[in-house]
PLY file of the C-alpha trace (Angstrom):
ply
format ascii 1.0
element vertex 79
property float x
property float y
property float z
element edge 78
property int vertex1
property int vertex2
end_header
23.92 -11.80 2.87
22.69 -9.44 5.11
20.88 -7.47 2.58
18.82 -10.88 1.59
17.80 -11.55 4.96
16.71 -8.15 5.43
14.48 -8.44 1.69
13.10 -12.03 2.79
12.18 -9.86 6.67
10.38 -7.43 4.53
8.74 -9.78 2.18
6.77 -11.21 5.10
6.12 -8.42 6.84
4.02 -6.61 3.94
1.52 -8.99 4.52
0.83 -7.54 8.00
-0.55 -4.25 6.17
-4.12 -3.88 6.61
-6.10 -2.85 3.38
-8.74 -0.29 2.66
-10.37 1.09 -0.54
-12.13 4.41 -0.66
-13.64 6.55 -3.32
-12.61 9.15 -0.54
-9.35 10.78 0.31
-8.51 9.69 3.46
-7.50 12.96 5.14
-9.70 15.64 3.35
-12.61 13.30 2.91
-12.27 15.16 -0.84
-14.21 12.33 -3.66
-11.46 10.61 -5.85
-11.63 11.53 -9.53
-13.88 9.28 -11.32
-12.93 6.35 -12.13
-10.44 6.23 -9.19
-9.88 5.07 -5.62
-7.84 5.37 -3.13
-5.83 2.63 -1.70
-5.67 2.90 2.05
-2.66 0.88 3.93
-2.12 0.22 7.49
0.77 -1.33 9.54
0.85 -0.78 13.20
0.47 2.33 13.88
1.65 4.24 10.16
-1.01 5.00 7.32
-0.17 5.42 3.51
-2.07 5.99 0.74
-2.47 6.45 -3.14
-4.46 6.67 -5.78
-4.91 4.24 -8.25
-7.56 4.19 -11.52
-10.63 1.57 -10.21
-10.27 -0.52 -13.57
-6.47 -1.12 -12.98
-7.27 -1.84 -9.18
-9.55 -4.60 -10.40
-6.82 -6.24 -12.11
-4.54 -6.77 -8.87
-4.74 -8.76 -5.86
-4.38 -8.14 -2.63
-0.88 -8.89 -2.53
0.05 -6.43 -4.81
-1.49 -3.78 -2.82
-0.09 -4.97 0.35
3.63 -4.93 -1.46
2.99 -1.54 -2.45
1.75 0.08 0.59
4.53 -1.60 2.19
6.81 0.13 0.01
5.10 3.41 1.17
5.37 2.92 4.81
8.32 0.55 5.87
10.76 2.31 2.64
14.22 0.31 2.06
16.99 2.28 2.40
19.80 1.09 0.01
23.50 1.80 -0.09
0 1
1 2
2 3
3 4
4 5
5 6
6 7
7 8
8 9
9 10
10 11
11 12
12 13
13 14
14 15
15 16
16 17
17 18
18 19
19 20
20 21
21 22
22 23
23 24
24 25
25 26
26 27
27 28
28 29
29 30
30 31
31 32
32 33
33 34
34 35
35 36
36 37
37 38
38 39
39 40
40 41
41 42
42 43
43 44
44 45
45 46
46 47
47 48
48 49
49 50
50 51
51 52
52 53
53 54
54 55
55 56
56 57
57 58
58 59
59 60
60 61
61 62
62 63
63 64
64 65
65 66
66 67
67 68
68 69
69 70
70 71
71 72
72 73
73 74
74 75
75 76
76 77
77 78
């Protein structure tokens, strides 16, 4: 039980993560590869990133990039 209120905690938390999209790599300022972007997340004080080709971005929403950042920056630690 515990385990499913922790998942349903996390589910609305991702949507607290702040997105950004850059076709520069947030800590060397380096260009992404063409045709790619970087997928900037931010949730209090931690930043995550990763890259992601610009025609599959265009395919998700917002959500999904907000689930995965969270994923990146909050991780789930199972036994």
């Amino acid at each position: 039980m515990l385990d499913f209120l922790c998942y349903i905690y996390s589910m609305a938390k991702f949507k607290e993560v702040i997105v950004t999209l850059s076709k520069k790599h947030p800590q060397t300022g380096e260009p992404a590869q063409a045709g790619h972007s970087f997928v900037i997340g931010t949730l209090g004080k931690k930043t995550g990133f990763y890259e992601i080709e610009t025609e599959q971005l265009n395919k998700l929403k917002n959500e999904d990039l907000q689930q995965e950042l969270f994923k990146l920056l909050h991780p789930q630690t199972h036994h």
